[in-house]
C-alpha positions in Angstrom: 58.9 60.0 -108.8 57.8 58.2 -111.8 57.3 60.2 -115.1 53.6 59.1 -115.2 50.9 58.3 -112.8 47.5 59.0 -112.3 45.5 61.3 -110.7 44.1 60.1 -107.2 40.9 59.9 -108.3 41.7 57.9 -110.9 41.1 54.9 -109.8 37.4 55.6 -109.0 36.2 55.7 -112.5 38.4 53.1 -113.7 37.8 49.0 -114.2 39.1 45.7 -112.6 39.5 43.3 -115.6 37.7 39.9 -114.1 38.4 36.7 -115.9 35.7 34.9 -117.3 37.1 31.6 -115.8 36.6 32.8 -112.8 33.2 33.6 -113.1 32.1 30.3 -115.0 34.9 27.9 -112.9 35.1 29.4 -109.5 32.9 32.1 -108.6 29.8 29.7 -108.6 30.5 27.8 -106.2 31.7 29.9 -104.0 30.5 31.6 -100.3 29.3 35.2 -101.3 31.6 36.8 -98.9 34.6 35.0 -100.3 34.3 36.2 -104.1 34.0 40.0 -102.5 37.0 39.8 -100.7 38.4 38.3 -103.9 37.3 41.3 -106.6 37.8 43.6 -103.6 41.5 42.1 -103.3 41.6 41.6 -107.4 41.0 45.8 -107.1 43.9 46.7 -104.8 46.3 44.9 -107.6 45.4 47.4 -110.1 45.4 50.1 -108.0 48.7 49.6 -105.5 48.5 53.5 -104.3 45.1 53.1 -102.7 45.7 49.5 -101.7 44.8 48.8 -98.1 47.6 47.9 -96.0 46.5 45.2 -93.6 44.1 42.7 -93.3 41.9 44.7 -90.4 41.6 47.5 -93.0 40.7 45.2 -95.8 38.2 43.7 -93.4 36.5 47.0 -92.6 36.5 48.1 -95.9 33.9 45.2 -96.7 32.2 45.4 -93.1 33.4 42.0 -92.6 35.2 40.2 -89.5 39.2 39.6 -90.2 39.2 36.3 -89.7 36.4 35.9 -92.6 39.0 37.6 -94.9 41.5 35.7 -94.3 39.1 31.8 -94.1 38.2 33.7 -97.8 41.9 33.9 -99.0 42.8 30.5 -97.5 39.4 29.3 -99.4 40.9 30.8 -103.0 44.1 29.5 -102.4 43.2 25.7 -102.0 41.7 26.6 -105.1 44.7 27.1 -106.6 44.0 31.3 -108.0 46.1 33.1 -105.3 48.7 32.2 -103.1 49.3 33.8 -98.9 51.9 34.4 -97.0 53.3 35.8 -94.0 56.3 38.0 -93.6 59.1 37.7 -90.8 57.3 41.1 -88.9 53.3 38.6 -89.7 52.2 40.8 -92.4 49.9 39.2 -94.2 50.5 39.1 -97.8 48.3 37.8 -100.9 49.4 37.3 -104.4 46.9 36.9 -107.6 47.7 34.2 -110.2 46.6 35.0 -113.8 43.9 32.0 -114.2 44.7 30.8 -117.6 48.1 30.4 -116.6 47.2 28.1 -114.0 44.8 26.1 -115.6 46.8 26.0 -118.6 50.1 25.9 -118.2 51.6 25.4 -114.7 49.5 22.0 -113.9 49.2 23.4 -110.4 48.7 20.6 -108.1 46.9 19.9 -104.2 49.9 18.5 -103.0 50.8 21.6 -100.0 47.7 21.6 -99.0 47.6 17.5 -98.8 50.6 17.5 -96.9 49.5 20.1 -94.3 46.8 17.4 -93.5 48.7 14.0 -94.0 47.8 12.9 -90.6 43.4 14.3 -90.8 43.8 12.6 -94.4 44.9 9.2 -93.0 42.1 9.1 -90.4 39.8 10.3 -93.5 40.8 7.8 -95.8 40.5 4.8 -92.7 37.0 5.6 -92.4 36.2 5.9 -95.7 38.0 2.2 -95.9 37.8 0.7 -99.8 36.6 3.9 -101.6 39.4 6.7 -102.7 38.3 10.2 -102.0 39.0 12.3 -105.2 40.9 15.8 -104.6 37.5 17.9 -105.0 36.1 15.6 -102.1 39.4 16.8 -99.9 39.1 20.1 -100.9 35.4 20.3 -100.1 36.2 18.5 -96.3 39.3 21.2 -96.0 36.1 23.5 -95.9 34.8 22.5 -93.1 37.8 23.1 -91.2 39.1 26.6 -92.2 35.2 27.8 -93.8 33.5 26.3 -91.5 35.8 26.5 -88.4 35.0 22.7 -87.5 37.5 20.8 -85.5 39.3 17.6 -87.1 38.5 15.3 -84.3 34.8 17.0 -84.7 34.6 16.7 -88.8 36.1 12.8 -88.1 33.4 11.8 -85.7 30.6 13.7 -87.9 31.4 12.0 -90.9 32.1 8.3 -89.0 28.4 8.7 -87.6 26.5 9.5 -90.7 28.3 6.8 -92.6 27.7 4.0 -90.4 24.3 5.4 -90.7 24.0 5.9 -94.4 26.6 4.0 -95.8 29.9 4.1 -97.5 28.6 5.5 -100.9 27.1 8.8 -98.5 28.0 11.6 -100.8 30.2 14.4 -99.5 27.3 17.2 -100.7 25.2 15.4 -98.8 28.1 15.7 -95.2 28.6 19.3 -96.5 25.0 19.9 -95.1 25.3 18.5 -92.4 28.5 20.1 -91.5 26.7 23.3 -92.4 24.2 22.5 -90.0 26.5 21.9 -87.1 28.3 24.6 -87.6 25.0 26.9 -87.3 23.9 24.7 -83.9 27.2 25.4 -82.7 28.0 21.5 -82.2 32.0 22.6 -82.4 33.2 20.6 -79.5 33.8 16.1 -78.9 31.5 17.0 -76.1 28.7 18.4 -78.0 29.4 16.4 -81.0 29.0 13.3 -78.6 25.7 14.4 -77.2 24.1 15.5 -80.1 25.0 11.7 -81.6 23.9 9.8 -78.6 20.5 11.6 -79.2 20.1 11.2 -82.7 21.2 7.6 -82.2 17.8 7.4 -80.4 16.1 9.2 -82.8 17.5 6.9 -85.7 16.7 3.7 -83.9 13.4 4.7 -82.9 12.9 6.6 -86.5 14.1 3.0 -88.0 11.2 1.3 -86.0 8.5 3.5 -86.9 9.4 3.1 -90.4 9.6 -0.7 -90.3 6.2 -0.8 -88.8 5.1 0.6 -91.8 6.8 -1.8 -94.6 9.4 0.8 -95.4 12.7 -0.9 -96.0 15.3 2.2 -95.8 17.2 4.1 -93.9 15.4 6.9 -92.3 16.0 10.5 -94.2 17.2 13.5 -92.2 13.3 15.4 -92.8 12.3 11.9 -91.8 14.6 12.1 -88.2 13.5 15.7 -87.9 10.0 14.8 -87.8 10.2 12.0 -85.5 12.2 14.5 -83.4 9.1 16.9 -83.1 6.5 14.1 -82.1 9.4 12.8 -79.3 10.5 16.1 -77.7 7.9 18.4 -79.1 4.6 16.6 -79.0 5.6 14.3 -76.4 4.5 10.8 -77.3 6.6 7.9 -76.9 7.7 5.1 -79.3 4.7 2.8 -78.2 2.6 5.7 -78.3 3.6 6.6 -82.2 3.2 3.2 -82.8 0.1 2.7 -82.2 -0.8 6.0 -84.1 0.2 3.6 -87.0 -2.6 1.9 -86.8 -4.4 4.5 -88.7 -2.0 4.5 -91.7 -3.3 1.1 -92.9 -6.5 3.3 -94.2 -4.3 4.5 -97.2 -2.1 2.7 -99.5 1.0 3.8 -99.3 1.7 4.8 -95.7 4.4 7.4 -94.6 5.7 9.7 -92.4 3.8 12.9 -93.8 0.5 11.2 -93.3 1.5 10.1 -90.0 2.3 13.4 -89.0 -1.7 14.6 -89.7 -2.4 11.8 -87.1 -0.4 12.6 -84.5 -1.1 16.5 -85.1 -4.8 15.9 -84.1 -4.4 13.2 -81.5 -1.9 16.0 -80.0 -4.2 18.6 -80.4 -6.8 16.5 -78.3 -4.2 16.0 -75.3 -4.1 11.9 -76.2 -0.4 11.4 -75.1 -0.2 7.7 -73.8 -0.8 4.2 -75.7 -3.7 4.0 -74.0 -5.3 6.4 -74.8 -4.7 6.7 -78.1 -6.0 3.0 -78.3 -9.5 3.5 -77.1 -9.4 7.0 -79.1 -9.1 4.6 -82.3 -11.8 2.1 -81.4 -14.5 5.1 -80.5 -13.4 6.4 -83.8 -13.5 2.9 -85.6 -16.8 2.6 -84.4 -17.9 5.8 -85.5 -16.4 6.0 -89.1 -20.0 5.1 -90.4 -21.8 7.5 -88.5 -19.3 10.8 -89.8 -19.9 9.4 -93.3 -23.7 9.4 -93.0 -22.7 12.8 -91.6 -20.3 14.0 -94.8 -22.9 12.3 -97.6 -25.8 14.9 -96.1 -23.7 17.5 -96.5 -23.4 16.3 -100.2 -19.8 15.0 -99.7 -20.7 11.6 -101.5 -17.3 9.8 -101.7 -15.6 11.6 -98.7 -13.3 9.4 -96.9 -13.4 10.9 -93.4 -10.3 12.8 -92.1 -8.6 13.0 -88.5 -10.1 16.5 -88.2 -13.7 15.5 -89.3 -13.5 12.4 -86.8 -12.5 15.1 -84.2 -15.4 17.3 -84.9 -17.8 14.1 -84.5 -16.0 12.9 -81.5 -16.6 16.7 -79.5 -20.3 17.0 -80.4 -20.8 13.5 -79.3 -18.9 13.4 -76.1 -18.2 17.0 -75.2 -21.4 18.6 -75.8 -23.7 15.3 -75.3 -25.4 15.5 -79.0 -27.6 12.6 -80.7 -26.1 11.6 -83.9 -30.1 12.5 -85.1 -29.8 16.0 -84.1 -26.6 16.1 -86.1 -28.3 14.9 -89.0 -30.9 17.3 -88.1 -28.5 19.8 -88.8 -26.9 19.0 -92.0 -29.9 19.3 -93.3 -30.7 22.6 -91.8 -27.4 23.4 -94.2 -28.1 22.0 -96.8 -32.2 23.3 -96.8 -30.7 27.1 -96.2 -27.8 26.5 -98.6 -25.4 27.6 -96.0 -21.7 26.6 -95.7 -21.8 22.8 -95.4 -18.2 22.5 -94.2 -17.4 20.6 -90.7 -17.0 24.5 -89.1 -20.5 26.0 -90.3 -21.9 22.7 -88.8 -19.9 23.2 -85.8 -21.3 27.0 -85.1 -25.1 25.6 -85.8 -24.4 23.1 -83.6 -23.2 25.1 -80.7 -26.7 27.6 -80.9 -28.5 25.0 -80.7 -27.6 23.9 -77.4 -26.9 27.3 -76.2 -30.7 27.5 -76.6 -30.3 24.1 -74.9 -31.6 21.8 -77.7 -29.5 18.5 -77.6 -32.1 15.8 -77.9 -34.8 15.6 -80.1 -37.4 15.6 -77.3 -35.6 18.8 -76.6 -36.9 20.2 -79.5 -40.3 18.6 -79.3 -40.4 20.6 -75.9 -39.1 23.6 -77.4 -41.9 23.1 -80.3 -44.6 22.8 -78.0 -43.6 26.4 -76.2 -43.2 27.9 -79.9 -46.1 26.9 -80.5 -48.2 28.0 -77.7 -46.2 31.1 -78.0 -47.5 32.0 -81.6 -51.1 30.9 -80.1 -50.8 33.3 -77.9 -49.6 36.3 -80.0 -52.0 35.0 -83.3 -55.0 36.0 -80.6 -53.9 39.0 -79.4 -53.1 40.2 -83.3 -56.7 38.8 -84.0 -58.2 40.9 -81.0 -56.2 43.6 -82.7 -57.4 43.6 -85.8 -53.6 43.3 -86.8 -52.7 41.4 -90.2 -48.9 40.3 -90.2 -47.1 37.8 -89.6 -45.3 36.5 -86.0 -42.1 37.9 -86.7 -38.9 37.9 -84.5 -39.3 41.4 -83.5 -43.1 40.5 -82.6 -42.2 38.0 -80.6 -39.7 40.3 -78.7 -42.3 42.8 -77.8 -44.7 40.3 -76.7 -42.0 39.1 -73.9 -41.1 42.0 -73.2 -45.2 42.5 -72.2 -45.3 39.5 -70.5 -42.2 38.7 -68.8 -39.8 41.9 -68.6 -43.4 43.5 -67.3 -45.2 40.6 -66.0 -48.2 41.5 -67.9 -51.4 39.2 -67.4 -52.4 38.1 -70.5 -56.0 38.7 -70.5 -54.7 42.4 -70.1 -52.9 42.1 -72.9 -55.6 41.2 -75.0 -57.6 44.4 -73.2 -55.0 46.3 -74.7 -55.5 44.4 -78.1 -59.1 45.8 -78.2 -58.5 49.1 -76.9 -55.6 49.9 -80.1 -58.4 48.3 -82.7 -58.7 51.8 -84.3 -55.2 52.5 -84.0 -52.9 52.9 -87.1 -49.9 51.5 -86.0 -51.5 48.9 -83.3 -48.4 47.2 -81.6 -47.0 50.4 -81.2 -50.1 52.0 -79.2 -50.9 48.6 -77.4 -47.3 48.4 -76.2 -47.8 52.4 -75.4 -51.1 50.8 -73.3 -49.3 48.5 -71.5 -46.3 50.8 -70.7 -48.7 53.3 -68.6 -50.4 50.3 -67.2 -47.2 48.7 -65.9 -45.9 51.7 -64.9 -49.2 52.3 -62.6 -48.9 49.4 -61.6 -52.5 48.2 -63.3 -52.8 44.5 -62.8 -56.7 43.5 -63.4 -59.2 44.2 -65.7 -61.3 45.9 -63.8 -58.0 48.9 -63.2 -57.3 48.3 -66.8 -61.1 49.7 -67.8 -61.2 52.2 -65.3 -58.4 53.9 -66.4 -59.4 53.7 -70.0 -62.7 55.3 -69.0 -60.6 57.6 -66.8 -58.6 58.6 -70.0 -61.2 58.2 -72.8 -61.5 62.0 -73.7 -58.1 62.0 -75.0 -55.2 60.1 -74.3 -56.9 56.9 -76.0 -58.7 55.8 -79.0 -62.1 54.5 -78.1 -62.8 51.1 -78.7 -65.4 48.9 -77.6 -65.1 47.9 -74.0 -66.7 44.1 -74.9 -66.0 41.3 -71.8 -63.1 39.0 -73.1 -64.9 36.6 -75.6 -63.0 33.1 -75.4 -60.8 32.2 -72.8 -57.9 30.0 -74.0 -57.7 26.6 -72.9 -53.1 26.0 -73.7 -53.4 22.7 -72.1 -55.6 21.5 -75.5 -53.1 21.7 -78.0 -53.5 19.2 -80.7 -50.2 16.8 -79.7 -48.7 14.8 -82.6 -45.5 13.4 -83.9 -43.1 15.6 -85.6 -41.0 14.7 -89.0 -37.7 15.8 -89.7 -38.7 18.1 -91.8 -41.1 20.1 -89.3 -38.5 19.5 -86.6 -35.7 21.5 -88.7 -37.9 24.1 -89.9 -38.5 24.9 -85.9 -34.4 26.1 -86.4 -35.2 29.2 -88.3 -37.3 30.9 -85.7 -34.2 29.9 -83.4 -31.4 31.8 -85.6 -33.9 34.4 -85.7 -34.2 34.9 -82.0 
């Protein structure tokens, strides 16, 4: 037993010494897990009594998978700080080097871990041909194998691909993402490695075209294959199909992929799939550029080039719902007179209560006028009759159908009623309390209407004079004229208002 030692415990309030160098030459670059098994295994050196005694222990202690303890230790000894090994009964060892020693005195070099992949480094260096990988490029490849867990023949075929794709000069940070990426979709197998590169063959070739059509002179990027990707598998449309969609692009000045994208988004969103259609989707909205710029400059949008989604807006009040360009004129100025929201979407919601009231045409409102009018004729007399002053208000308008079409009233009965609630304070209250009691009696003429006033005149009525119906109203001589803009969208507010 040695004369000193500490107490168990010891250990739990003491420090591990961690090099700076580590920190500032190692530690930033590498995986998070890796630099805690590292200052977990730096730990056990300075404390050997409460060391863990095997790799599976080690591994629990950081709640990670053995086999990521030991890629970690492989990973810090191709970078020269520790060294592994394996006893005769495969114990798994690990031994710390002191960093400035190695960085400063023993000129540590790669050459075990070069040798244990001569052969991989030959068929590296043959498709790499003329240009000489530097030790940190090996070192970063060896990641892929033991980090990584990529096969050789997997890493070979990965790396052959994107540089016939990208060229010779392809930097290696640039395959490490990629071989992330792999490794994450699981393409760990010739097989899969072979499907997934027959596919993005495609996708490169087709990619390639799309950008030719538009003057780019490049290889495509890999947000640029990704994209292409979505509109081929996800969106559906074929290369002749995207093609065409390029058409569009000539509107700005320096075409791309991005802008592109907007266009295919919307003709997706519309269901316009083939070449076809896309085609004669173009022309209808070639023809109607002018017409959704009339639209966007009386909505105040002056120097508005139209978009995709404003073209698509036009193209389903026009086609969908049947509207006159006029009407939608109509109604941007209906916005802009009622300062409401003069985007494409407050249009749109006018737009569809208007023709839920079945207004599409502007002899549909011309009809609708005429009824309005007549309407407010008719109420204006029976207030008259009334003696009522106020105005013909949504809510009077409500109780005068309810009179005359929920009940079915005749109106020379309403305007018996009118006369009868003359002296009355609140007058539409006590004419529709009138015309309740008649309705519910079932009192259709005059003649019933008066003898059940006279029946009731002690008390349930106010008396008014009984006078025959002065004027009768002649509806079929309205004044008939022309209507202006301006008196057709002022009809619109009596429409919100019900």
């Amino acid at each position: 037993m040695a004369l000193c030692t500490f107490s168990n415990n010891y250990h739990m309030f003491d420090i591990t010494p961690v090099e700076n160098l580590f920190i500032q030459e190692f530690m930033l670059k590498a995986p998070g897990d890796f630099v805690k098994v590292y200052l977990y295994g730096l730990k056990q050196c300075y404390c050997k009594d409460c060391a863990e005694n095997s790799i599976d222990s080690f591994a629990r202690a950081l709640d990670l998978e053995p086999d990521v303890v030991k890629n970690a230790f492989h990973y810090w000894e191709r970078q020269g700080i520790l060294k592994t090994t394996i006893s005769e009964d495969e114990k798994f060892a690990v031994e710390y080097y002191n960093i400035k020693d190695i960085l400063y005195n023993r000129d540590i070099n790669n050459e075990k871990v070069l040798y244990k992949y001569r052969e991989f480094n030959q068929n590296l260096q043959h498709i790499f041909d003329k240009r000489l990988l530097t030790p940190q490029e090996y070192l970063k490849i060896y990641d892929w194998l033991e980090v990584l867990q990529l096969p050789k023949e997997v890493v070979l075929m990965m790396i052959r691909f994107y540089l016939s794709k990208k060229g010779p000069k392809t930097s290696i940070n640039y395959l490490d993402k990629v071989a992330e990426q792999w490794a994450k979709d699981g393409i760990n197998t010739l097989q899969k490695a072979e499907e997934y590169i027959e596919s993005c063959e495609s996708y490169y070739q087709d990619t390639s075209a799309v950008l030719k059509y538009l003057g780019i002179r490049r290889p495509p990027s890999k947000a640029e294959l990704e994209l292409y990707k979505k509109w081929n598998t996800k969106w559906e449309f074929s290369l002749n199909a995207i093609l065409q969609a390029c058409r569009e692009t000539t509107k700005t000045s320096s075409p791309n992929l991005g802008y592109l994208d907007k266009i295919l988004e919307n003709l997706h969103t519309l269901n316009l799939k083939t070449p076809q259609e896309i085609q004669e989707y173009l022309k209808i909205r070639e023809n109607m550029s002018g017409k959704v710029k009339a639209v966007l400059f009386e909505l105040g949008y002056r120097d508005t080039t139209p978009t995709p989604e404003h073209q698509a807006f036009y193209i389903k009040w026009t086609t969908q719902w049947k509207l006159q360009h006029d009407i939608i004129i109509l109604a941007c100025k209906h916005c802009v007179r009622k300062k409401l929201n003069t985007s494409f979407e407050s249009l749109d919601a006018i737009l569809k209560q208007w023709i839920d009231n079945g207004l599409r045409t502007k002899e549909d409102i011309k009809e609708y006028l005429k009824r309005k009018q007549k309407l407010n004729t008719e109420i204006q007399i029976v207030l008259d009759r009334a003696g009522e002053q106020r105005p013909i208000t949504a809510a009077v308008r409500k109780l005068f159908n309810r009179w005359v079409k929920d009940w079915n009233m005749p109106y020379d009965l309403v305007l018996q009623a009118a006369e009868y609630s003359i002296a009355a304070e609140n007058k539409l209250a006590f004419m529709n309390k009138i015309l309740y009691n008649w309705h519910s009696n079932n009192i259709r003429t005059i003649n019933e209407a008066r003898t059940d006033h006279e029946r009731h005149l002690k008390g349930l009525y106010v008396v008014g004079r009984s006078n025959p119906l002065k004027k009768q109203v002649d509806f079929g001589k309205f004044e008939q004229h022309s209507y202006t803009d301006e008196e057709l969208e002022s009809l619109f507010e009596d429409i919100e208002n019900g």
